[in-house]
mmCIF file of the N, C-alpha and C atoms, coordinates in Angstrom:
data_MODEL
# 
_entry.id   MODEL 
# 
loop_
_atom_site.group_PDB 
_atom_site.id 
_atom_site.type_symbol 
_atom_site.label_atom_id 
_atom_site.label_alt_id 
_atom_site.label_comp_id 
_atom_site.label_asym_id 
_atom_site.label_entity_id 
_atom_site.label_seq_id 
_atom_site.pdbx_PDB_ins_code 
_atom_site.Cartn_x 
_atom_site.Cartn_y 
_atom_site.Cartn_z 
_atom_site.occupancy 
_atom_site.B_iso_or_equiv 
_atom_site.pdbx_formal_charge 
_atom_site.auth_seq_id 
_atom_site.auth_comp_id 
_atom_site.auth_asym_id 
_atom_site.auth_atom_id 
_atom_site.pdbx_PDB_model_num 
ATOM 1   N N  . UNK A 1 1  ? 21.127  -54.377 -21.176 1.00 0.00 ? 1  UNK A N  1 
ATOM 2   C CA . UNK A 1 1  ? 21.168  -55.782 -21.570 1.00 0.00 ? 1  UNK A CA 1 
ATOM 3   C C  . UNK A 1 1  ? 19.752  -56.314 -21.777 1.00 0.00 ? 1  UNK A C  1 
ATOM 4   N N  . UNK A 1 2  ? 18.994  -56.111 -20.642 1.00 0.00 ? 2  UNK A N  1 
ATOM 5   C CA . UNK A 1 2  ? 17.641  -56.333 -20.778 1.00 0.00 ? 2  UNK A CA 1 
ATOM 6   C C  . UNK A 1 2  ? 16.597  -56.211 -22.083 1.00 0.00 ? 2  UNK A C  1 
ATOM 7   N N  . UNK A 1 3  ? 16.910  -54.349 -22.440 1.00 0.00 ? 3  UNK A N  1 
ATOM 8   C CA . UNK A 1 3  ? 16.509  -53.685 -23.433 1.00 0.00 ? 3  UNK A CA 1 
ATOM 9   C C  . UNK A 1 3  ? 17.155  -54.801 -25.093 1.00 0.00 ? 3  UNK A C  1 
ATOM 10  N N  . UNK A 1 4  ? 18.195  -54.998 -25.029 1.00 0.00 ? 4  UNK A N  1 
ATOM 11  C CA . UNK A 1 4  ? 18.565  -55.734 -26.269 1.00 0.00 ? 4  UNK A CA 1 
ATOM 12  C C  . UNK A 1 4  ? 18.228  -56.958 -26.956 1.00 0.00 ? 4  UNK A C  1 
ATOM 13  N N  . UNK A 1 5  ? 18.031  -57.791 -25.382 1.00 0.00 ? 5  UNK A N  1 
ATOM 14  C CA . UNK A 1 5  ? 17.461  -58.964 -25.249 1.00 0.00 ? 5  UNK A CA 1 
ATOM 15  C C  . UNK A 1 5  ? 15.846  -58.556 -25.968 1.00 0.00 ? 5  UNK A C  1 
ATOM 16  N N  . UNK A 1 6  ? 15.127  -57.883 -25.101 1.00 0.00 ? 6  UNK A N  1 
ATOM 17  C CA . UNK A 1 6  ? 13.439  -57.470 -26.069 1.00 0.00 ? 6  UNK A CA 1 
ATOM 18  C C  . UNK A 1 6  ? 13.752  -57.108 -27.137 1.00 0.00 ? 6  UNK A C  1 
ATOM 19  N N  . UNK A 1 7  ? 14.577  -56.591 -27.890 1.00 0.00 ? 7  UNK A N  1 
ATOM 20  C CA . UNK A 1 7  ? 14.338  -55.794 -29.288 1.00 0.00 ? 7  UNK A CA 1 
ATOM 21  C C  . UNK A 1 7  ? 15.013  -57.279 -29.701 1.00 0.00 ? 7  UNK A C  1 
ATOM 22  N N  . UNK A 1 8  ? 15.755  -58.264 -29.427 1.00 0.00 ? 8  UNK A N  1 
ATOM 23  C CA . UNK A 1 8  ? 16.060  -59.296 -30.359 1.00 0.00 ? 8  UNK A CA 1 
ATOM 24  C C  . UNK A 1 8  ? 14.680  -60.238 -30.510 1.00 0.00 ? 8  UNK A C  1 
ATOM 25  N N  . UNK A 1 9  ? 14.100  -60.372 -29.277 1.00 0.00 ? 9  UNK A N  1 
ATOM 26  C CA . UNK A 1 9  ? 12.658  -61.480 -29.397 1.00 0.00 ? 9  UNK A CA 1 
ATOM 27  C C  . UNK A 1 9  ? 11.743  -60.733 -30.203 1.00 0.00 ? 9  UNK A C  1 
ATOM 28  N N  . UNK A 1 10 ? 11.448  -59.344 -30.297 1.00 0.00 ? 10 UNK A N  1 
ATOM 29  C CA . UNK A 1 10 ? 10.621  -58.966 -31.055 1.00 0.00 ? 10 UNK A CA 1 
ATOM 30  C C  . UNK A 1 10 ? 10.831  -58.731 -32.370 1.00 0.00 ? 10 UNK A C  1 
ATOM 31  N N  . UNK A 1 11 ? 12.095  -58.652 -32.706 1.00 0.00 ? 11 UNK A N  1 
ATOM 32  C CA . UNK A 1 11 ? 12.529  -58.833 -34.614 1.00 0.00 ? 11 UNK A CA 1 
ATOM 33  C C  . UNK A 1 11 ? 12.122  -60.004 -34.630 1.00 0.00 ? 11 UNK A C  1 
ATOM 34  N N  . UNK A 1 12 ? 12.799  -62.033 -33.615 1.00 0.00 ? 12 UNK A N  1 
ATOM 35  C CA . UNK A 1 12 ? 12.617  -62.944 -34.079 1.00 0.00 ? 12 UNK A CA 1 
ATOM 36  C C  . UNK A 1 12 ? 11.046  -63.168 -34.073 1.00 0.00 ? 12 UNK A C  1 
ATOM 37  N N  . UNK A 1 13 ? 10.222  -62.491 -33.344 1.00 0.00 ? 13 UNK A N  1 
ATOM 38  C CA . UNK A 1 13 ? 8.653   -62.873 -33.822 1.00 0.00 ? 13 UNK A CA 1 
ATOM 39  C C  . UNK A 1 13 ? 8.020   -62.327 -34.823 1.00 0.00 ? 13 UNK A C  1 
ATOM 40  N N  . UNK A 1 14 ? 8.856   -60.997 -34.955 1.00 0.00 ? 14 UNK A N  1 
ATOM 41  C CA . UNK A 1 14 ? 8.169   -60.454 -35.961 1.00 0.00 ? 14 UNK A CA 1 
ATOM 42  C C  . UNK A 1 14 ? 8.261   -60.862 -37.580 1.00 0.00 ? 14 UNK A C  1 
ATOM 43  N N  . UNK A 1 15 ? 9.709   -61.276 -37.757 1.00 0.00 ? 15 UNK A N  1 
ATOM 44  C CA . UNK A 1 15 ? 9.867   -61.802 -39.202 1.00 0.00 ? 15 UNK A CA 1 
ATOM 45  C C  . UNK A 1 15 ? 8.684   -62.881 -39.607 1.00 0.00 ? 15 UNK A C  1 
ATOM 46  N N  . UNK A 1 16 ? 8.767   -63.932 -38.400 1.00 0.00 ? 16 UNK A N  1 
ATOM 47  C CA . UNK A 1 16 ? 7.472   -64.866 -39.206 1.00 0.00 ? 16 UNK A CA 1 
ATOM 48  C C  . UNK A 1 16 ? 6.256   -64.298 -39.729 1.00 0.00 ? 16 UNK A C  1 
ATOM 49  N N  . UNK A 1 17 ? 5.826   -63.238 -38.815 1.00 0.00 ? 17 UNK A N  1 
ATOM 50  C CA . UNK A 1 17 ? 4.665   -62.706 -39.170 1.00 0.00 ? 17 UNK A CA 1 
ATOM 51  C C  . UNK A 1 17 ? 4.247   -62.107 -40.340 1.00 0.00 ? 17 UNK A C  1 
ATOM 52  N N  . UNK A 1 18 ? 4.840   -61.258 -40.398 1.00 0.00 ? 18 UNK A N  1 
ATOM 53  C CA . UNK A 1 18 ? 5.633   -60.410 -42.083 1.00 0.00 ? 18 UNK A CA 1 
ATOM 54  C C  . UNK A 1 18 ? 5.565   -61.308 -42.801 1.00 0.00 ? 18 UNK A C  1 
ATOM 55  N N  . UNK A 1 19 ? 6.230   -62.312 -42.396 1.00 0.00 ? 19 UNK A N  1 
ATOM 56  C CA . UNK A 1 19 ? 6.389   -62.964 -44.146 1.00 0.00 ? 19 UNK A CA 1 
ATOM 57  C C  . UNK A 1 19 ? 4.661   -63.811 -44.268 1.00 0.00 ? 19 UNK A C  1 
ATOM 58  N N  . UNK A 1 20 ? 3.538   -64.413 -43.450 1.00 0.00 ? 20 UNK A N  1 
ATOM 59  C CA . UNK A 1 20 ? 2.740   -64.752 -43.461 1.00 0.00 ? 20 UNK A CA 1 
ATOM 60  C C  . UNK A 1 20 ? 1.733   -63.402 -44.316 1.00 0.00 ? 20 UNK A C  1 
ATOM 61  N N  . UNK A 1 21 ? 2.206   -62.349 -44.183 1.00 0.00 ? 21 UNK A N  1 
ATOM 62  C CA . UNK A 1 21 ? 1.328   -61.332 -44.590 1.00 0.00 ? 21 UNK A CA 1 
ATOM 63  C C  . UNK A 1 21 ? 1.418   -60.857 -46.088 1.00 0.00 ? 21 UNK A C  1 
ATOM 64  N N  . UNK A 1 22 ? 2.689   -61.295 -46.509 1.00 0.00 ? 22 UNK A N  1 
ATOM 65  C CA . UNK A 1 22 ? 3.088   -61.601 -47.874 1.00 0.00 ? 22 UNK A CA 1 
ATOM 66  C C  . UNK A 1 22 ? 2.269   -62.517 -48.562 1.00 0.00 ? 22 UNK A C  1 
ATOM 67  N N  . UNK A 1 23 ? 2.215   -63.649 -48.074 1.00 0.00 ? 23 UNK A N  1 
ATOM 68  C CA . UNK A 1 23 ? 1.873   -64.679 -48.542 1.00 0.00 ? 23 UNK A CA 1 
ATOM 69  C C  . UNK A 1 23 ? 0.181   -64.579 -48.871 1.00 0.00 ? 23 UNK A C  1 
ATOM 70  N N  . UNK A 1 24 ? -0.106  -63.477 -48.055 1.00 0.00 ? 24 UNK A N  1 
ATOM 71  C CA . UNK A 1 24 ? -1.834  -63.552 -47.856 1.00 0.00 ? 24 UNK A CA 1 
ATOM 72  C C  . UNK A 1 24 ? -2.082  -62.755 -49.340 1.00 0.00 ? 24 UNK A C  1 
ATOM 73  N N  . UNK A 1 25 ? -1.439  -61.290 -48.983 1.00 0.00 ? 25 UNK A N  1 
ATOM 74  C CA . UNK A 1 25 ? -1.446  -60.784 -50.406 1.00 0.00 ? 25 UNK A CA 1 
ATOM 75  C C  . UNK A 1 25 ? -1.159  -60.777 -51.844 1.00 0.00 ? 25 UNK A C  1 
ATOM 76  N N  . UNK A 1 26 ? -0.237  -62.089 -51.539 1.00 0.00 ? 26 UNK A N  1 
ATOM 77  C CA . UNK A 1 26 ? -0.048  -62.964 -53.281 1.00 0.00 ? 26 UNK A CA 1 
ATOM 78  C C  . UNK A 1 26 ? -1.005  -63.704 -53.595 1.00 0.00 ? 26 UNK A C  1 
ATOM 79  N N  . UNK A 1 27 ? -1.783  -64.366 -52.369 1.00 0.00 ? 27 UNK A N  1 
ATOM 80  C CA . UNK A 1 27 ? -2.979  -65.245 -53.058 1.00 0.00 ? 27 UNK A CA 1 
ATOM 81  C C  . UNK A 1 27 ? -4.445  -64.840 -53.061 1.00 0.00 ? 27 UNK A C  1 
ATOM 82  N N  . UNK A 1 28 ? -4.295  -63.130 -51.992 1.00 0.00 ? 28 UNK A N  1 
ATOM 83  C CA . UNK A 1 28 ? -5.186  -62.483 -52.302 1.00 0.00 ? 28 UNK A CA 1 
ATOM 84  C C  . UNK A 1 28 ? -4.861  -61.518 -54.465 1.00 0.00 ? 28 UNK A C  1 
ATOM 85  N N  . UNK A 1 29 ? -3.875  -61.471 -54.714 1.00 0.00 ? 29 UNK A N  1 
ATOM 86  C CA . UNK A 1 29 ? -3.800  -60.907 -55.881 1.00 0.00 ? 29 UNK A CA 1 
ATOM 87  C C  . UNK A 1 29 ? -3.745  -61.720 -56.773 1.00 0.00 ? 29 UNK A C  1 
ATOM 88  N N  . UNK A 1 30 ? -3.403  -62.936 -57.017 1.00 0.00 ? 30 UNK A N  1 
ATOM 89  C CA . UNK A 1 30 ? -4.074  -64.104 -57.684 1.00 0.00 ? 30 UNK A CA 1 
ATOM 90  C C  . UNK A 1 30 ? -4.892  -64.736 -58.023 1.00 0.00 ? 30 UNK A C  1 
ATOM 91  N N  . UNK A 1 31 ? -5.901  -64.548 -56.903 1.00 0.00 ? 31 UNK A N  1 
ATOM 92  C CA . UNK A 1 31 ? -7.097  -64.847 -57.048 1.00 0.00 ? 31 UNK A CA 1 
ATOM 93  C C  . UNK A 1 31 ? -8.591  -63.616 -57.617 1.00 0.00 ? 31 UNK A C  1 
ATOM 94  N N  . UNK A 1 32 ? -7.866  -62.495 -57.239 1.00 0.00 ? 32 UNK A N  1 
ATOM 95  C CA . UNK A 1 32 ? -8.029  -61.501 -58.159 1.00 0.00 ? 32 UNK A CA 1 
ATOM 96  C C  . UNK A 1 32 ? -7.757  -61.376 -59.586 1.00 0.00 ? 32 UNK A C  1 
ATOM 97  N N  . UNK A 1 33 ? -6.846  -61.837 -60.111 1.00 0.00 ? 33 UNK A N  1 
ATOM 98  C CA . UNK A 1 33 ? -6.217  -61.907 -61.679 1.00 0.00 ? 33 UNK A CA 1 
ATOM 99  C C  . UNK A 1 33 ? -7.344  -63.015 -62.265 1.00 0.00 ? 33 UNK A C  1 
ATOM 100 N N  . UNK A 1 34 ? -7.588  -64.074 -60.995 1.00 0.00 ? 34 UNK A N  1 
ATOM 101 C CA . UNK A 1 34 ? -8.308  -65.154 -61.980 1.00 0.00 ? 34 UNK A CA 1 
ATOM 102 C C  . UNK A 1 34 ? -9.582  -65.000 -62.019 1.00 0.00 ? 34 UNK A C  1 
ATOM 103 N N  . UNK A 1 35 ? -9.782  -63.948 -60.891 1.00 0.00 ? 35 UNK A N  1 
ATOM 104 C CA . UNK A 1 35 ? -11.592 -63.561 -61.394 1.00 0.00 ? 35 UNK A CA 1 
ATOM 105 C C  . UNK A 1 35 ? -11.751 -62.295 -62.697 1.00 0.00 ? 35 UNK A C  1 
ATOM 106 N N  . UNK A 1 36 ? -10.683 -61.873 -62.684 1.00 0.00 ? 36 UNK A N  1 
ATOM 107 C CA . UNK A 1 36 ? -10.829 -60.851 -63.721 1.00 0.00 ? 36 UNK A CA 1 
ATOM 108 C C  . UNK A 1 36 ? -10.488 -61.672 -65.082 1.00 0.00 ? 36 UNK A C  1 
ATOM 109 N N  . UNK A 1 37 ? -10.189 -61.982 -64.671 1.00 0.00 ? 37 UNK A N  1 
ATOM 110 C CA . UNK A 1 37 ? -9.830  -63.451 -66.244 1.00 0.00 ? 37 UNK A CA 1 
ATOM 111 C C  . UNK A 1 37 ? -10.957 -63.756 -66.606 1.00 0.00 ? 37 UNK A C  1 
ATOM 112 N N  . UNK A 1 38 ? -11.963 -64.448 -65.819 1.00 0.00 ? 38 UNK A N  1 
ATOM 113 C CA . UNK A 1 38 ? -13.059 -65.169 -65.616 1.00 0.00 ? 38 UNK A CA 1 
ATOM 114 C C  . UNK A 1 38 ? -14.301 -63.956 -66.513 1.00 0.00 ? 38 UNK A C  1 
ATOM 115 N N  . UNK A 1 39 ? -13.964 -62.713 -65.794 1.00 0.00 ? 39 UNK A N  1 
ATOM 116 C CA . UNK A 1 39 ? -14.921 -61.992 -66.343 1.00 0.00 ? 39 UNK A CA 1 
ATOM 117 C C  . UNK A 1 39 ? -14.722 -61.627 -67.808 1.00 0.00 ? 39 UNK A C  1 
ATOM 118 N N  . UNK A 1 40 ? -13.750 -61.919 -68.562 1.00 0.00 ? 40 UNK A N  1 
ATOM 119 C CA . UNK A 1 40 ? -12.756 -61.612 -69.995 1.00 0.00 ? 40 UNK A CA 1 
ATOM 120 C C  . UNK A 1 40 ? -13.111 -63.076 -70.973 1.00 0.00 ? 40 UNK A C  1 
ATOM 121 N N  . UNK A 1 41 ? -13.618 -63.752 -70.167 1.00 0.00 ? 41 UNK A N  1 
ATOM 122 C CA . UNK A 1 41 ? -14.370 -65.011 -70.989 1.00 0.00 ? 41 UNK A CA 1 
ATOM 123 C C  . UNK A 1 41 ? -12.816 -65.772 -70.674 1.00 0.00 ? 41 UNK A C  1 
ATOM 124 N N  . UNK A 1 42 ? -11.706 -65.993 -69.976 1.00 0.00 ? 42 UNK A N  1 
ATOM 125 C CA . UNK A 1 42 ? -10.865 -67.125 -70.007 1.00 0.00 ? 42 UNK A CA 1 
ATOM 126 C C  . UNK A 1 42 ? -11.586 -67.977 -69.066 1.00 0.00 ? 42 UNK A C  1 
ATOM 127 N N  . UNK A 1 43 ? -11.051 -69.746 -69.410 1.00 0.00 ? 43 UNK A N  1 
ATOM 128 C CA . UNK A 1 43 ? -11.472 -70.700 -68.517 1.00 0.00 ? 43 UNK A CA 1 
ATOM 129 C C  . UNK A 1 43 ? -10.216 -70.993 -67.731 1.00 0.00 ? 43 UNK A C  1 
ATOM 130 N N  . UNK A 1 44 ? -10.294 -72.074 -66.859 1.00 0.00 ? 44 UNK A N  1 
ATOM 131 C CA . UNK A 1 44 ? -9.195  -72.698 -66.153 1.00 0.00 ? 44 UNK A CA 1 
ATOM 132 C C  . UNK A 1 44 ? -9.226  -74.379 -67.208 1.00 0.00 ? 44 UNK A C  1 
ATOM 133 N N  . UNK A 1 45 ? -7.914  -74.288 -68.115 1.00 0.00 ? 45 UNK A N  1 
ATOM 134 C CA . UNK A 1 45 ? -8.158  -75.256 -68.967 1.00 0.00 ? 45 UNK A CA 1 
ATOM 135 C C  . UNK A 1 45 ? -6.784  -75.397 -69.067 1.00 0.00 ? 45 UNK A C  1 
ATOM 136 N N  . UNK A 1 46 ? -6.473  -76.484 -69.638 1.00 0.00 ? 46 UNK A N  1 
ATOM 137 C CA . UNK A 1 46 ? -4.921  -76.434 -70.212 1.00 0.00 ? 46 UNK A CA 1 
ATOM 138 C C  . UNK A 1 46 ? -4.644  -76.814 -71.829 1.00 0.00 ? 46 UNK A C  1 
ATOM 139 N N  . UNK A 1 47 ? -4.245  -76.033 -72.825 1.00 0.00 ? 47 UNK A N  1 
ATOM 140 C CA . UNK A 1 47 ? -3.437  -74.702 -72.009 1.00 0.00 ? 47 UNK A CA 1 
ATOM 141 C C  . UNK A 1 47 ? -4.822  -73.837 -71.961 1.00 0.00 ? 47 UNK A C  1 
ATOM 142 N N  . UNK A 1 48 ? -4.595  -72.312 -71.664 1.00 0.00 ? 48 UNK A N  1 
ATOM 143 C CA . UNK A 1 48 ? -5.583  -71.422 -71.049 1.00 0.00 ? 48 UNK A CA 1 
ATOM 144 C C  . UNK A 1 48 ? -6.233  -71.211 -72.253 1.00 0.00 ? 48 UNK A C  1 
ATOM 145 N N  . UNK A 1 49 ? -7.544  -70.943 -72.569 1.00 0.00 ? 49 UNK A N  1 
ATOM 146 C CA . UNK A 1 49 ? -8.304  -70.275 -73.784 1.00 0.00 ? 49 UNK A CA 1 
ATOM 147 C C  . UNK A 1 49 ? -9.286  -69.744 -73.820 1.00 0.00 ? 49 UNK A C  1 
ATOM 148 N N  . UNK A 1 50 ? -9.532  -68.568 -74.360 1.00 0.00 ? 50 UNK A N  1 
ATOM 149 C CA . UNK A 1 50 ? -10.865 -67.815 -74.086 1.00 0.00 ? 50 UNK A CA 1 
ATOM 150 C C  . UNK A 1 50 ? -11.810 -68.397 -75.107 1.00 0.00 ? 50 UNK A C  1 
ATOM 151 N N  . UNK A 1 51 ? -13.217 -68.382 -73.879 1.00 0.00 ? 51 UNK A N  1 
ATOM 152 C CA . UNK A 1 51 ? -14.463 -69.136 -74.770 1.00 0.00 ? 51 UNK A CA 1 
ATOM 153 C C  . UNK A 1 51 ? -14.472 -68.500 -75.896 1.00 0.00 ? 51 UNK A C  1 
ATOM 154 N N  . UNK A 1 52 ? -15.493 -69.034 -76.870 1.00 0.00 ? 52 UNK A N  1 
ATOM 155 C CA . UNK A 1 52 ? -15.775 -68.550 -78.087 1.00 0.00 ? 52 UNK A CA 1 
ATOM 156 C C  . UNK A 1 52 ? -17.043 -68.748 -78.043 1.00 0.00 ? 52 UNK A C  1 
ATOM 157 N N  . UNK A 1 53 ? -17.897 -67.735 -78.518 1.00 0.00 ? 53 UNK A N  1 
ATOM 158 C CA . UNK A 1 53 ? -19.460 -67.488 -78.581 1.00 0.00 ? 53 UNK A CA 1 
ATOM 159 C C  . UNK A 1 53 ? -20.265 -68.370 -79.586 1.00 0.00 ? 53 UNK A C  1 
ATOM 160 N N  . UNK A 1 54 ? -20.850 -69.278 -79.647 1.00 0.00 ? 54 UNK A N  1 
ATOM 161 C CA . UNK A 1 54 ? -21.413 -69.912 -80.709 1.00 0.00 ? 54 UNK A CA 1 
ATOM 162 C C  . UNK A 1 54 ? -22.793 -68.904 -81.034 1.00 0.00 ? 54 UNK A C  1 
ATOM 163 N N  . UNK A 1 55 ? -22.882 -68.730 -81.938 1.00 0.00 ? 55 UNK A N  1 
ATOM 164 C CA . UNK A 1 55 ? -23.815 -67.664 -82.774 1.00 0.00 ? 55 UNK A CA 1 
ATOM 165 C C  . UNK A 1 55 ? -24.748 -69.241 -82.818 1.00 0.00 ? 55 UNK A C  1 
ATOM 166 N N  . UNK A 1 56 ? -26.341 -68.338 -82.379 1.00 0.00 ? 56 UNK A N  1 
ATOM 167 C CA . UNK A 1 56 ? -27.623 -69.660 -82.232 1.00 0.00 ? 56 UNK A CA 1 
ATOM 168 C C  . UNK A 1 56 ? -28.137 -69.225 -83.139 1.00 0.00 ? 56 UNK A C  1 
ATOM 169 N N  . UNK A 1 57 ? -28.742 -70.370 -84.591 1.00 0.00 ? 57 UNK A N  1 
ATOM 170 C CA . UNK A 1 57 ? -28.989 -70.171 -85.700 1.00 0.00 ? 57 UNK A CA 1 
ATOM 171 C C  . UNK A 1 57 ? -31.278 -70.089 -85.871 1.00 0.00 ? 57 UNK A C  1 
# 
């Protein structure tokens, strides 16, 4: 009884955790996409558009 009781508190602590660790790695991979963007010449604009080079005369 004892034993069942621990394996239920440690699934219910563990789910929150898990899902916090999700969350880290979506906005760690997002924020990755937008620096690689960044390096591809896109801005943060709306809507999105990559600079364009003005040729200096």
């Amino acid at each position: 009884m004892k034993l069942k009781l621990m394996r239920c508190l440690v699934t219910l602590l563990v789910i929150p955790l898990m899902s916090g660790c999700w969350l880290l790695a979506v906005g760690g991979a997002g924020a990755y996409g937008g620096y690689k963007a960044k390096e591809e010449g896109y801005e943060l604009r709306n809507p999105v558009t990559k600079e364009k080079k003005i040729k200096a005369e």
